[in-house]
PQR file with spaces between the fields and no chain letter, atoms N, CA, C, O and H, PARSE charges and radii, in Angstrom:
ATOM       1  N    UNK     1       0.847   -1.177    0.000 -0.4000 1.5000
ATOM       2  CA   UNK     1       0.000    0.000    0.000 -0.0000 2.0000
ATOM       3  C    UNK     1       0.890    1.237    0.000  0.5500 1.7000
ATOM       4  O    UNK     1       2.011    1.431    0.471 -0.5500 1.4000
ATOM       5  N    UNK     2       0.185    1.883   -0.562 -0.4000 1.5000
ATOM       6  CA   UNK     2       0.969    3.951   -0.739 -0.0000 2.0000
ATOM       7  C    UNK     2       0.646    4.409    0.645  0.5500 1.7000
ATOM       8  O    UNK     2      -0.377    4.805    1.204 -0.5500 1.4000
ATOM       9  H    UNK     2      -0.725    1.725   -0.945  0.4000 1.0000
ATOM      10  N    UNK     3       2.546    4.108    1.180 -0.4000 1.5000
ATOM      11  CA   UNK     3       2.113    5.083    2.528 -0.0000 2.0000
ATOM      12  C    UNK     3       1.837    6.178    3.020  0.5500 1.7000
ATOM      13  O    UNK     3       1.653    6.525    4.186 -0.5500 1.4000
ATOM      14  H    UNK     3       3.377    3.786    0.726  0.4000 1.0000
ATOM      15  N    UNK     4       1.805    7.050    1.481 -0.4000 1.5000
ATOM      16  CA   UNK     4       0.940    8.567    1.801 -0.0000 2.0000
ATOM      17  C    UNK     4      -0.153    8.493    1.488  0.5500 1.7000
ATOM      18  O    UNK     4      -0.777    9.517    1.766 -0.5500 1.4000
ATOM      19  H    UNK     4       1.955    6.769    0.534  0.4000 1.0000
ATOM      20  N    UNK     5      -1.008    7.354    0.779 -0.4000 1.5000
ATOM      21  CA   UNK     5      -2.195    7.512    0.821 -0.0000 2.0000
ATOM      22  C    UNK     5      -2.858    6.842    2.220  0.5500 1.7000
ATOM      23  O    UNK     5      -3.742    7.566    2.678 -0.5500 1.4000
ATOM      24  H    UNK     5      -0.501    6.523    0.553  0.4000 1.0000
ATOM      25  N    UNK     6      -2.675    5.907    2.809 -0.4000 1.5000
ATOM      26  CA   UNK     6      -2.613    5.374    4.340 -0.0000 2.0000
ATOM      27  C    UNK     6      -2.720    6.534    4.984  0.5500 1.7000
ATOM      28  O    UNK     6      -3.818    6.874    5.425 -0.5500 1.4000
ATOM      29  H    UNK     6      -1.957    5.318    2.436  0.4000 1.0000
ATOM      30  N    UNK     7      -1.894    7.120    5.101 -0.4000 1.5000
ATOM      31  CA   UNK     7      -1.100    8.265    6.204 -0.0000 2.0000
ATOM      32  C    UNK     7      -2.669    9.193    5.690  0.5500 1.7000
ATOM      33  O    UNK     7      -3.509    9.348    6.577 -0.5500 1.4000
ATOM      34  H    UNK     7      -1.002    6.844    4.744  0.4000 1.0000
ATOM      35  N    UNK     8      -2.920    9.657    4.530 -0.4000 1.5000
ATOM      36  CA   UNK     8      -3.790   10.834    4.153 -0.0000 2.0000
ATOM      37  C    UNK     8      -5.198   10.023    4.893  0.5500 1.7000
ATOM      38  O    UNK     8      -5.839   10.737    5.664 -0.5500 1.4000
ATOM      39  H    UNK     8      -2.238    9.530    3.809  0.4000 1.0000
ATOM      40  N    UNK     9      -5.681    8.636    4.700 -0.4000 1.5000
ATOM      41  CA   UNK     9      -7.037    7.846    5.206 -0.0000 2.0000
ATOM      42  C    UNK     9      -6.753    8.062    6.785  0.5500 1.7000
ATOM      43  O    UNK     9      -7.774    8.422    7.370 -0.5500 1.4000
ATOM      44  H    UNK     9      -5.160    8.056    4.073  0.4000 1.0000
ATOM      45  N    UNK    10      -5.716    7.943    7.548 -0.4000 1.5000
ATOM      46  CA   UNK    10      -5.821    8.191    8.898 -0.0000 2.0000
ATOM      47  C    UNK    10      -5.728    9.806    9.267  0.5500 1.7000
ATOM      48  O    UNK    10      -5.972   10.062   10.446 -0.5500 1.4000
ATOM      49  H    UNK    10      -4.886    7.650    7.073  0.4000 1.0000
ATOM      50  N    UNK    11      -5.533   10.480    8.747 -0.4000 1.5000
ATOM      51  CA   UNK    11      -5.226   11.662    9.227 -0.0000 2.0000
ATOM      52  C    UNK    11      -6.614   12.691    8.933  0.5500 1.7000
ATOM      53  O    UNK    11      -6.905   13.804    9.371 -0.5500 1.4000
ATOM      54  H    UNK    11      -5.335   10.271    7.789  0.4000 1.0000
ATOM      55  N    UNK    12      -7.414   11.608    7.828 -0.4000 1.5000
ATOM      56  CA   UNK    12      -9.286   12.071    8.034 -0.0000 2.0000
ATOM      57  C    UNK    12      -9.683   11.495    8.561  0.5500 1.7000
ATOM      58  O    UNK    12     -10.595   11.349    7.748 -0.5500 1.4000
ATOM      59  H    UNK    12      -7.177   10.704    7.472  0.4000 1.0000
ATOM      60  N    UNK    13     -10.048   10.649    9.589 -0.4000 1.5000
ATOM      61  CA   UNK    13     -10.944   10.171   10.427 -0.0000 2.0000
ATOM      62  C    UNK    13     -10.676    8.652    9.856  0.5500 1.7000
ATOM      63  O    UNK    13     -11.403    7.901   10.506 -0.5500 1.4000
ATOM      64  H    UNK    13      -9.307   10.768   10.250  0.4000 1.0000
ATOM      65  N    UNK    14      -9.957    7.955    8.946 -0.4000 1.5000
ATOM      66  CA   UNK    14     -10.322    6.420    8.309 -0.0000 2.0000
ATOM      67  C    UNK    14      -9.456    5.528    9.552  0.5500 1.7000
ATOM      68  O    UNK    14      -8.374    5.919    9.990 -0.5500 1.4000
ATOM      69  H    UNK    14      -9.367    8.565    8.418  0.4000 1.0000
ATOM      70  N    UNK    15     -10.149    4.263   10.020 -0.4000 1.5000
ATOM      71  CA   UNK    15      -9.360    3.718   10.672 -0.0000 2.0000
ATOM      72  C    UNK    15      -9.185    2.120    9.691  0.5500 1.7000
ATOM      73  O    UNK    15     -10.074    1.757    8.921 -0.5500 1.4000
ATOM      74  H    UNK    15     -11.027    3.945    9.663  0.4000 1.0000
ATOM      75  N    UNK    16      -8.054    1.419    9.884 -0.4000 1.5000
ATOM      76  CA   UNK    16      -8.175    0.156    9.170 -0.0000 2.0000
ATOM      77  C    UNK    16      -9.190   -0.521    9.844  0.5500 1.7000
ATOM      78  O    UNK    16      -9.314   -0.458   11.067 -0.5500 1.4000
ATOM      79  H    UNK    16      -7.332    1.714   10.510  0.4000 1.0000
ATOM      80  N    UNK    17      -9.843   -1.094    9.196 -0.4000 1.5000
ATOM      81  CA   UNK    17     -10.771   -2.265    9.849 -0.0000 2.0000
ATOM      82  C    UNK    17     -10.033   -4.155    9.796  0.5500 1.7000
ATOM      83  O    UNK    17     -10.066   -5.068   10.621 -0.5500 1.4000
ATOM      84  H    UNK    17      -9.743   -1.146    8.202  0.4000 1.0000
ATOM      85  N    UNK    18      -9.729   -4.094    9.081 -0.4000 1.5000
ATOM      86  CA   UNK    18      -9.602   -5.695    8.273 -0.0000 2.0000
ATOM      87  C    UNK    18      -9.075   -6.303    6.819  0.5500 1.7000
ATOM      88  O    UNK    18      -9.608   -5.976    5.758 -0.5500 1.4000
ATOM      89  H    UNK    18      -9.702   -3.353    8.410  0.4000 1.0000
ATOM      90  N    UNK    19      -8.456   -6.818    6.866 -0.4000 1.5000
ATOM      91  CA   UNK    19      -8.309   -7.550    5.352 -0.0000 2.0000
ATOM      92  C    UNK    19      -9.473   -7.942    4.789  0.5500 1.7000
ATOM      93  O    UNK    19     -10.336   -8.487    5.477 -0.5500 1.4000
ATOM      94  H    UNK    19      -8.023   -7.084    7.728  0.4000 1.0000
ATOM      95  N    UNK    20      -9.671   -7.669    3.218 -0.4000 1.5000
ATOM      96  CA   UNK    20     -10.243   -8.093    2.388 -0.0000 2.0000
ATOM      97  C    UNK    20     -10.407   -9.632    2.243  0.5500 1.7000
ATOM      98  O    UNK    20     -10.116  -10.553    3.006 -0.5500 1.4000
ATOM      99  H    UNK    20      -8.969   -7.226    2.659  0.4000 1.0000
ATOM     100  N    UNK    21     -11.105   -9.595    0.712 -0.4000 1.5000
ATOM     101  CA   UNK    21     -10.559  -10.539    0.058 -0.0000 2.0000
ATOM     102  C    UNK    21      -9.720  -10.292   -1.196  0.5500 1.7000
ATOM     103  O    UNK    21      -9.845   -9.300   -1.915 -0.5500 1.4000
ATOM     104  H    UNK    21     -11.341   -8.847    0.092  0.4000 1.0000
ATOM     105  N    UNK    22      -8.772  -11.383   -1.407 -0.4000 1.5000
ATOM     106  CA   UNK    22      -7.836  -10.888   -2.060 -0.0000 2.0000
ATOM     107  C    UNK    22      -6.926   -9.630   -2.247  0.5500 1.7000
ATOM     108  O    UNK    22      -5.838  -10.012   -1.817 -0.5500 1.4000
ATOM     109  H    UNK    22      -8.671  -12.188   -0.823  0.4000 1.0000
ATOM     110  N    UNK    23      -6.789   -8.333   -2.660 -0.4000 1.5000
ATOM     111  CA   UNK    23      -5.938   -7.199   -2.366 -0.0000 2.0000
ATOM     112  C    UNK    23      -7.201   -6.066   -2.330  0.5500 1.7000
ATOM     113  O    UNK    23      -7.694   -5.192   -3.043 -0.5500 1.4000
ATOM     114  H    UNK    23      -7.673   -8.023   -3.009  0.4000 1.0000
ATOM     115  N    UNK    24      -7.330   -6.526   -1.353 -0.4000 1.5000
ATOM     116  CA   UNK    24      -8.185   -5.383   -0.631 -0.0000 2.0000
ATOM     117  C    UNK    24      -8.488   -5.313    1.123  0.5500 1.7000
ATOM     118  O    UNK    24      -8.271   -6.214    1.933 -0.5500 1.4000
ATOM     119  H    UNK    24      -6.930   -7.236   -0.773  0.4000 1.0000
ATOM     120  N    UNK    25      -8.930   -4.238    1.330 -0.4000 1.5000
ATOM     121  CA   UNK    25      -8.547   -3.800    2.887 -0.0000 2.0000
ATOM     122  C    UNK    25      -9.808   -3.329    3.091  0.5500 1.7000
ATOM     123  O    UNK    25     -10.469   -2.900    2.146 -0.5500 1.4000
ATOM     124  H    UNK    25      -9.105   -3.506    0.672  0.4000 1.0000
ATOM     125  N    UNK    26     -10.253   -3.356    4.281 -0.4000 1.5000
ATOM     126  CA   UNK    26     -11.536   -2.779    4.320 -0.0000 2.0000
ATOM     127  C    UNK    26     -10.938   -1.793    5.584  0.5500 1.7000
ATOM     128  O    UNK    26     -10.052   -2.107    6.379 -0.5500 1.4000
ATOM     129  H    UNK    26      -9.716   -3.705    5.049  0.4000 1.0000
ATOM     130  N    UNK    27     -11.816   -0.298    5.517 -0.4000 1.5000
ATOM     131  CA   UNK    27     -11.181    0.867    6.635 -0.0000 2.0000
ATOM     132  C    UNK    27     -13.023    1.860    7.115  0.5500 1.7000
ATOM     133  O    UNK    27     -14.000    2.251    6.476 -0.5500 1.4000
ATOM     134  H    UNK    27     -12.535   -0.043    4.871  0.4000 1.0000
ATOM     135  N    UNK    28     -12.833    1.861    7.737 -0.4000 1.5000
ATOM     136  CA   UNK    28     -14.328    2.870    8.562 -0.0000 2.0000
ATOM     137  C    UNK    28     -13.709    3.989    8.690  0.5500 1.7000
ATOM     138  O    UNK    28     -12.513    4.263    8.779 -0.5500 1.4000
ATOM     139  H    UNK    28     -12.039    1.544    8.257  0.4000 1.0000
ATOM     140  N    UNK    29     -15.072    4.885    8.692 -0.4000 1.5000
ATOM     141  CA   UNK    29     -14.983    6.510    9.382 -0.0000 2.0000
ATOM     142  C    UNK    29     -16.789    6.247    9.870  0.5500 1.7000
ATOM     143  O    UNK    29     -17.818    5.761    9.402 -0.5500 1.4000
ATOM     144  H    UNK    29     -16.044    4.662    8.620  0.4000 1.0000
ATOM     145  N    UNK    30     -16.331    6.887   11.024 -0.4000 1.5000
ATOM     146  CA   UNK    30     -17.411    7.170   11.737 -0.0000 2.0000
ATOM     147  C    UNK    30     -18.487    7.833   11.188  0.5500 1.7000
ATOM     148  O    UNK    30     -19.555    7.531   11.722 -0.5500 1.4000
ATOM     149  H    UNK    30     -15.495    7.282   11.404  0.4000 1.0000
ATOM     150  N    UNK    31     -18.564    8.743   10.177 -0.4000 1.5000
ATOM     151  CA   UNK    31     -19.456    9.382    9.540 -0.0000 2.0000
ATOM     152  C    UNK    31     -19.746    8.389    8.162  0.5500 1.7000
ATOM     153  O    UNK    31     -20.866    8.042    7.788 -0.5500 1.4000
ATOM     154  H    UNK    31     -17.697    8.988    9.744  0.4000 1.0000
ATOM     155  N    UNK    32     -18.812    8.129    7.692 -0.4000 1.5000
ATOM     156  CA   UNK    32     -18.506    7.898    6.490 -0.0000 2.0000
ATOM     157  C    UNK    32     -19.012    5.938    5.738  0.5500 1.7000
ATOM     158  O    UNK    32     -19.060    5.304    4.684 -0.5500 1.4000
ATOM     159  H    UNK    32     -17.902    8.411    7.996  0.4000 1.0000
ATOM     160  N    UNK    33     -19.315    5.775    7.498 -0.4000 1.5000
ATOM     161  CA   UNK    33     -19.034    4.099    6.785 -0.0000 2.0000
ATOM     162  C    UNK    33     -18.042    3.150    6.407  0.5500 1.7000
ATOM     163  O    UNK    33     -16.979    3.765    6.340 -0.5500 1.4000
ATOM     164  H    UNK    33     -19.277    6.289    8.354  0.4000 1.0000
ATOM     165  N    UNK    34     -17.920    2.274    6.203 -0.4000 1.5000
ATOM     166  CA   UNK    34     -16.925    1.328    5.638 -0.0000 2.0000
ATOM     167  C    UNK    34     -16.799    1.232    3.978  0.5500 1.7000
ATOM     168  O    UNK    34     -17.709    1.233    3.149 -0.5500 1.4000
ATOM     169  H    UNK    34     -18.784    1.774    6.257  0.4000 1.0000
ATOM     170  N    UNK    35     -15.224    1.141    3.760 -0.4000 1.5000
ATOM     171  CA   UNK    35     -15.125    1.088    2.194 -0.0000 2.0000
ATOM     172  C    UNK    35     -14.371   -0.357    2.259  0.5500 1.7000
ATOM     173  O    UNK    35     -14.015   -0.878    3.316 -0.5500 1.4000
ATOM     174  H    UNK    35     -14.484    1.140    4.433  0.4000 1.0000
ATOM     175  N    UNK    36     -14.199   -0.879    1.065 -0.4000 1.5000
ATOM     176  CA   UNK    36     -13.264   -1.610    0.513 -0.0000 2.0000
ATOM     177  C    UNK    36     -12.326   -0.576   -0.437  0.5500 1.7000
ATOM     178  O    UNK    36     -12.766    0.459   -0.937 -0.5500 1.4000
ATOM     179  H    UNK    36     -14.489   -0.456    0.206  0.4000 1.0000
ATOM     180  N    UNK    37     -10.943   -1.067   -0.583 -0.4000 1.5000
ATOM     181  CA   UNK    37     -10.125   -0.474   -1.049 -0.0000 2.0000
ATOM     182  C    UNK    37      -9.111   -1.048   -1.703  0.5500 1.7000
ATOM     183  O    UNK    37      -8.328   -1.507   -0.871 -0.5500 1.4000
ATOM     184  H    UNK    37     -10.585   -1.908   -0.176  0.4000 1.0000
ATOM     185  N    UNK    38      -8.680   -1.279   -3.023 -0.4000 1.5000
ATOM     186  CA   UNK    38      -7.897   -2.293   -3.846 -0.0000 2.0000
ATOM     187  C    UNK    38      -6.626   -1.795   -3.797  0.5500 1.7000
ATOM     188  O    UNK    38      -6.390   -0.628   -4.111 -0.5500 1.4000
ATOM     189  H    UNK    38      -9.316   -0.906   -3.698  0.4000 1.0000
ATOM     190  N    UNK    39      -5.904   -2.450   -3.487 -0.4000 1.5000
ATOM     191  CA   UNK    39      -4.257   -2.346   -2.482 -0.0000 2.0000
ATOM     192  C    UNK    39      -3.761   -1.927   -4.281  0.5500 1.7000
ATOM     193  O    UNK    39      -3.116   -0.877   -4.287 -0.5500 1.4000
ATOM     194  H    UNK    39      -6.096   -3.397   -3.232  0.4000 1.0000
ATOM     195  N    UNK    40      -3.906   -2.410   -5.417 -0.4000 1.5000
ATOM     196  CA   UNK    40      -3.634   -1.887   -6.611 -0.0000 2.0000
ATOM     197  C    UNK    40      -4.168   -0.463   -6.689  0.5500 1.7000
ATOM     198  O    UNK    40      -3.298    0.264   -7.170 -0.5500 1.4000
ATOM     199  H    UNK    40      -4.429   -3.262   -5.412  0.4000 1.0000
ATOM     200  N    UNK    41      -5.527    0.340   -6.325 -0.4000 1.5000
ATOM     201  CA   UNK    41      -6.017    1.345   -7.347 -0.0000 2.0000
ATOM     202  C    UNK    41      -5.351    2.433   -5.467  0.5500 1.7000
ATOM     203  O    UNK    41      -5.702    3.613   -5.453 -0.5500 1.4000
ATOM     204  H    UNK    41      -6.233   -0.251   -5.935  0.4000 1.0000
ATOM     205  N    UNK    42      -4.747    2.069   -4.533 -0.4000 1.5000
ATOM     206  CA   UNK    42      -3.639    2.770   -3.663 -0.0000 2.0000
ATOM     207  C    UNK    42      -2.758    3.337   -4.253  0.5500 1.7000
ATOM     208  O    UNK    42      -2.671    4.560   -4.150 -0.5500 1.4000
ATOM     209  H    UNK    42      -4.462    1.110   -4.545  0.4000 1.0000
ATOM     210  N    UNK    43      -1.814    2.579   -5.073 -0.4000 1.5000
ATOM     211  CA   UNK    43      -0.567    2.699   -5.587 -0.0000 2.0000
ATOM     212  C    UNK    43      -0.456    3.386   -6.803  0.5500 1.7000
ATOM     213  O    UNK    43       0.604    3.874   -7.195 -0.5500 1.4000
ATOM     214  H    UNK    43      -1.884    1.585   -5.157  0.4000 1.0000
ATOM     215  N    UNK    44      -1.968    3.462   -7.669 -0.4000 1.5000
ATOM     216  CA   UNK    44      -2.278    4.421   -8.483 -0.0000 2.0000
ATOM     217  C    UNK    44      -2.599    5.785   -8.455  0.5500 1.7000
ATOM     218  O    UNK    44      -2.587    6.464   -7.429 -0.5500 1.4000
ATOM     219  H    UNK    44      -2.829    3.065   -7.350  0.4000 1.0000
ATOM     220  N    UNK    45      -2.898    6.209   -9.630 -0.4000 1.5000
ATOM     221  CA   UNK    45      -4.037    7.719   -8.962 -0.0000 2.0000
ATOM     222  C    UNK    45      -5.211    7.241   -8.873  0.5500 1.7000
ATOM     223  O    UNK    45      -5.922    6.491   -9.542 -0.5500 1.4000
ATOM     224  H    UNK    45      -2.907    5.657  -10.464  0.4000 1.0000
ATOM     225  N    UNK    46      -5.324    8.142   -7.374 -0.4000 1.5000
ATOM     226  CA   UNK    46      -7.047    7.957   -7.476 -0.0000 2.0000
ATOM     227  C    UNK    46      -8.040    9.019   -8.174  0.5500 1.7000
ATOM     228  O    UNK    46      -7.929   10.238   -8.044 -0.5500 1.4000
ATOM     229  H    UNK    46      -4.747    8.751   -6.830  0.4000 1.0000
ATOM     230  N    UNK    47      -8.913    8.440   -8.848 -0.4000 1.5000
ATOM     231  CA   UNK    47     -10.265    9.453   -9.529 -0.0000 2.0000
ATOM     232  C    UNK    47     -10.656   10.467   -8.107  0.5500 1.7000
ATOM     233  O    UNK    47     -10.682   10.337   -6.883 -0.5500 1.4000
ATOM     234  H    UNK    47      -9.003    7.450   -8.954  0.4000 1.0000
ATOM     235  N    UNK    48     -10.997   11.779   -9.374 -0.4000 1.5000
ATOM     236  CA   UNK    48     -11.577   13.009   -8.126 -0.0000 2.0000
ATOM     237  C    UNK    48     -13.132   12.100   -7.272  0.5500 1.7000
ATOM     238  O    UNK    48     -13.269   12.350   -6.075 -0.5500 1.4000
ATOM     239  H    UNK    48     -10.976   11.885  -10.369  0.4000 1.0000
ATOM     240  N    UNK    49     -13.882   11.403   -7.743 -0.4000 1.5000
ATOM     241  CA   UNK    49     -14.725   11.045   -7.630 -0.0000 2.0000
ATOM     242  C    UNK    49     -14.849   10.632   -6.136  0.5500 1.7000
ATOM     243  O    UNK    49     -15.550   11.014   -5.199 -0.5500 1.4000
ATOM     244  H    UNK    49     -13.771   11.200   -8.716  0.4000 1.0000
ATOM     245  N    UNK    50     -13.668    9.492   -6.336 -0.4000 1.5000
ATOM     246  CA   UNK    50     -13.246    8.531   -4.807 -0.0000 2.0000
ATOM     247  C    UNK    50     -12.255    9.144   -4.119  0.5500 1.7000
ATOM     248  O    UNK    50     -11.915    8.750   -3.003 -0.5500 1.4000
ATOM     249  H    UNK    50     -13.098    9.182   -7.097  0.4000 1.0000
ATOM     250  N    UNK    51     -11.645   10.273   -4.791 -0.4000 1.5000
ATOM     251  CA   UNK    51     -10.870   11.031   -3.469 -0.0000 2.0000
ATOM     252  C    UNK    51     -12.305   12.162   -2.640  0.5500 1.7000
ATOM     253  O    UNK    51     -12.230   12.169   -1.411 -0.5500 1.4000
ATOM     254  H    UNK    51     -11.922   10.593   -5.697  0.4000 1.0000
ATOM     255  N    UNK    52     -13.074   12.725   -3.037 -0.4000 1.5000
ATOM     256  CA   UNK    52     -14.313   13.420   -2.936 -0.0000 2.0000
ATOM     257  C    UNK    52     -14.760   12.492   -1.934  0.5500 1.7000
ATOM     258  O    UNK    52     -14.667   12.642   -0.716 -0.5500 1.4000
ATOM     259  H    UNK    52     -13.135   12.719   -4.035  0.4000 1.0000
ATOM     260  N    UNK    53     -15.256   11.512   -2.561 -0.4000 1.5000
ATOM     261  CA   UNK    53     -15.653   10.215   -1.256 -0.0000 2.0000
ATOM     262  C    UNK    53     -15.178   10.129    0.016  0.5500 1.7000
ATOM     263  O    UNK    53     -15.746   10.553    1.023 -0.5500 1.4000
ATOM     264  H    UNK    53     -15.332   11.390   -3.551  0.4000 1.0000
ATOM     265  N    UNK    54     -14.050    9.533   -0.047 -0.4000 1.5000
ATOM     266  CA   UNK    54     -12.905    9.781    0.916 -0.0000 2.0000
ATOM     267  C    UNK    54     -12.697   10.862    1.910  0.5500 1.7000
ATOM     268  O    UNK    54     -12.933   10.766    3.114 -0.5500 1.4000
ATOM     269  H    UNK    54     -13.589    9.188   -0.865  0.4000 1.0000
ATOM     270  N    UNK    55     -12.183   12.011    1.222 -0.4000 1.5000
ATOM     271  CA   UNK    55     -11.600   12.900    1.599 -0.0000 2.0000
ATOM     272  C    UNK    55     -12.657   14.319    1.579  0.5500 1.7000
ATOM     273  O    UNK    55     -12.098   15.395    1.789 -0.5500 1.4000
ATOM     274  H    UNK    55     -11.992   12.090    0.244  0.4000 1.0000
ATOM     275  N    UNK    56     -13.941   14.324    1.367 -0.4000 1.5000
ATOM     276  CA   UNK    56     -14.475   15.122    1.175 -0.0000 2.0000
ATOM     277  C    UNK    56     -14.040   16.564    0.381  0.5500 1.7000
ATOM     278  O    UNK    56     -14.171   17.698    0.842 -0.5500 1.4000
ATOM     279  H    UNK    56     -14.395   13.450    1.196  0.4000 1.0000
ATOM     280  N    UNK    57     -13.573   16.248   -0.736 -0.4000 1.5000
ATOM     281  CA   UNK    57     -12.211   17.152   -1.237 -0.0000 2.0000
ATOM     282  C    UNK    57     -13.267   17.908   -2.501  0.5500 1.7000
ATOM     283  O    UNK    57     -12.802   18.747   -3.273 -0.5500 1.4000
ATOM     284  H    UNK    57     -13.467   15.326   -1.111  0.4000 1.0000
């Protein structure tokens, strides 16, 4: 995983929850709910769409 994107999910409210299945991670925010998250589309760019999601950006 992109440890500045990690570092950016904890530093908004995301906590890890659990391993997936296969390369994925599942992480909560208290407001926000639980996501799944593909340990591949980490290491990429992410779309404004799912950083918006995320990050309320």
């Amino acid at each position: 995983m992109c440890h500045r994107f990690k570092q950016r999910l904890i530093s908004n409210g995301w906590q890890f929850k659990r391993n997936g299945k296969g390369s994925h991670q599942l992480w909560s925010h208290p407001e926000k709910g639980t996501v799944s998250i593909s340990l591949k589309a980490m290491k990429q760019q992410i779309s404004r769409t799912v950083e918006k999601q995320l990050f309320g950006i």
